[in-house]
C-alpha positions as CSV (number, residue, x, y, z in Angstrom):
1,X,-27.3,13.3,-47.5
2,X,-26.8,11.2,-50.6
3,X,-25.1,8.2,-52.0
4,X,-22.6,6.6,-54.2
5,X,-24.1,8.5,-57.2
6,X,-22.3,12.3,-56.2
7,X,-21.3,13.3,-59.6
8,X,-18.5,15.1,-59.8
9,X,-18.0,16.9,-56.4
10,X,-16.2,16.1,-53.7
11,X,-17.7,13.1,-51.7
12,X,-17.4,12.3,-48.1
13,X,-18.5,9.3,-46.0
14,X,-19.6,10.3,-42.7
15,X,-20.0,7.2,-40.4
16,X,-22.3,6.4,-37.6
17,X,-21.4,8.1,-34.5
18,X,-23.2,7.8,-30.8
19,X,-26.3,9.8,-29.8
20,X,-23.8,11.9,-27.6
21,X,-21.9,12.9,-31.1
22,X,-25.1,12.9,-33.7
23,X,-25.6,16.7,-33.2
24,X,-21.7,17.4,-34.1
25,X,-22.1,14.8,-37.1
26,X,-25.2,16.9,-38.0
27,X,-23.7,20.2,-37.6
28,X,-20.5,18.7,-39.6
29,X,-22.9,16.7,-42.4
30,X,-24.8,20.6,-43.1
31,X,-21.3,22.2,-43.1
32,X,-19.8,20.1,-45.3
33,X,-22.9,20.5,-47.6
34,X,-22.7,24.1,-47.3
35,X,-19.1,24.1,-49.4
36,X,-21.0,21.7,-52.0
37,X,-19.5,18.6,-50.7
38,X,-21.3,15.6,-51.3
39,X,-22.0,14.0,-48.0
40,X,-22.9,10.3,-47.8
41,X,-24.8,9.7,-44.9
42,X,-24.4,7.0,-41.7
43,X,-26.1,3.6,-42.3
44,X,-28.7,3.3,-39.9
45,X,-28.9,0.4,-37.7
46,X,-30.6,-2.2,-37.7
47,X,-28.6,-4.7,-39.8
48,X,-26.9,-7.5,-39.4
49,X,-23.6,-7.7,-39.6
50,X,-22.9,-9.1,-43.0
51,X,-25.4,-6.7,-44.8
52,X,-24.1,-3.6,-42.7
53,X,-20.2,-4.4,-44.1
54,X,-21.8,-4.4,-47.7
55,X,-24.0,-1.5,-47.3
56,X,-20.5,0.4,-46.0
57,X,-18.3,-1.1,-48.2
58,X,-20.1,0.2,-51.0
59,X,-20.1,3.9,-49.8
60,X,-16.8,3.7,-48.5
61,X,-15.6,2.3,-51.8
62,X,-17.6,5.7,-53.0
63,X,-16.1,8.5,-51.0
64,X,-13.2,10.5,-51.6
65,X,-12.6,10.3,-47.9
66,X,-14.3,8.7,-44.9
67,X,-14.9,11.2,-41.8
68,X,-15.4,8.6,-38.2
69,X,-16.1,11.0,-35.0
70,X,-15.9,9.1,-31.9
71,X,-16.5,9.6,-28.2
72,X,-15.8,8.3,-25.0
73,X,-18.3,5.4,-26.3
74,X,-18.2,2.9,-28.8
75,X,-21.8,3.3,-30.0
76,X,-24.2,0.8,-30.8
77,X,-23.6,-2.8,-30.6
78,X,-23.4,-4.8,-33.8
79,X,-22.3,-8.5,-33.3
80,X,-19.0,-8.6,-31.7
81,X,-18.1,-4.3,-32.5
82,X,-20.3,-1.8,-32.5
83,X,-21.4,0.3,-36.1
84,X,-19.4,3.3,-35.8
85,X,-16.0,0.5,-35.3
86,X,-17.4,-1.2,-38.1
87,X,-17.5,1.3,-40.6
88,X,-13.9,2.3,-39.0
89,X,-13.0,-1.0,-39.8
90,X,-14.4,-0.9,-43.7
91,X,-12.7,2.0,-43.9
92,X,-9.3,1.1,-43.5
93,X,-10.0,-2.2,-45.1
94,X,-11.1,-0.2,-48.2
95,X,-7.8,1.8,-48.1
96,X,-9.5,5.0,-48.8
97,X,-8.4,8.3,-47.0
98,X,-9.8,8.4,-43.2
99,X,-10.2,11.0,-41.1
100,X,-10.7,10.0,-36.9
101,X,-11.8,12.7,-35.5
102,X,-12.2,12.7,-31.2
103,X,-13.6,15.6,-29.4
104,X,-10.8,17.1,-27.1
105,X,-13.4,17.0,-24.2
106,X,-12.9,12.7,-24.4
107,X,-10.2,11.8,-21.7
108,X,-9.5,8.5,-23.6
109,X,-7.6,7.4,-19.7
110,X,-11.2,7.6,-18.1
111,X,-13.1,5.3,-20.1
112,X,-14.3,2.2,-18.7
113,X,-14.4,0.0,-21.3
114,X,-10.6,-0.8,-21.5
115,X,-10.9,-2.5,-25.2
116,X,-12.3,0.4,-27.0
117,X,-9.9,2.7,-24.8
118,X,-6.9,0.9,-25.8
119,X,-8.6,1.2,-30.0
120,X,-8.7,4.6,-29.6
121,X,-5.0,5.2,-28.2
122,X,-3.6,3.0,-31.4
């Protein structure tokens, strides 16, 4: 996985998922790279949140499109949102080209945490 400085292929940002999702983002991160895309990888936690926007926003701002996988769980907790909402949240912010992908196993009316539930139906 690299960074902002992808040359001249294609680059995609592939954000922090949970552990439950980190073998599909690996398995999507080599494909990707198998086609010669330029894959930027996840920011890893710890950070606050302030440096965490910054280090997003900047590979965000770098990607031709930002790829967010999410679950049946929000992921990690980072202040008041967790870092796979976050980088969702730069994302959109950024106004590049996002891509929201959520595994057709995830029954979206079974999870418990009716905030992130409610995120993931809008």
């Amino acid at each position: 996985m690299g960074g902002p400085d992808a040359g001249d292929k294609f680059r995609v940002f592939l954000a922090s998922t949970t552990e439950a999702l980190r073998p599909v983002h690996r398995q999507l991160s080599s494909e990707l790279a198998s086609e010669g895309i330029r894959v930027f990888g996840s920011i890893p936690p710890p950070y606050d949140a302030a440096e965490h926007a910054t280090k997003a926003r900047a590979l965000v701002r770098s990607a031709d499109v930002c790829v967010h996988l999410l679950g049946d769980r929000a992921g990690e907790p980072l202040d008041s949102t967790t870092y796979p909402l976050e980088q969702l949240r730069v994302g959109l912010e950024a106004a590049n080209s996002q891509l929201v992908l959520i595994p057709e196993d995830v029954d979206i009316a079974s999870i418990e945490d009716t905030n992130y539930a409610a995120y993931l139906r809008d």
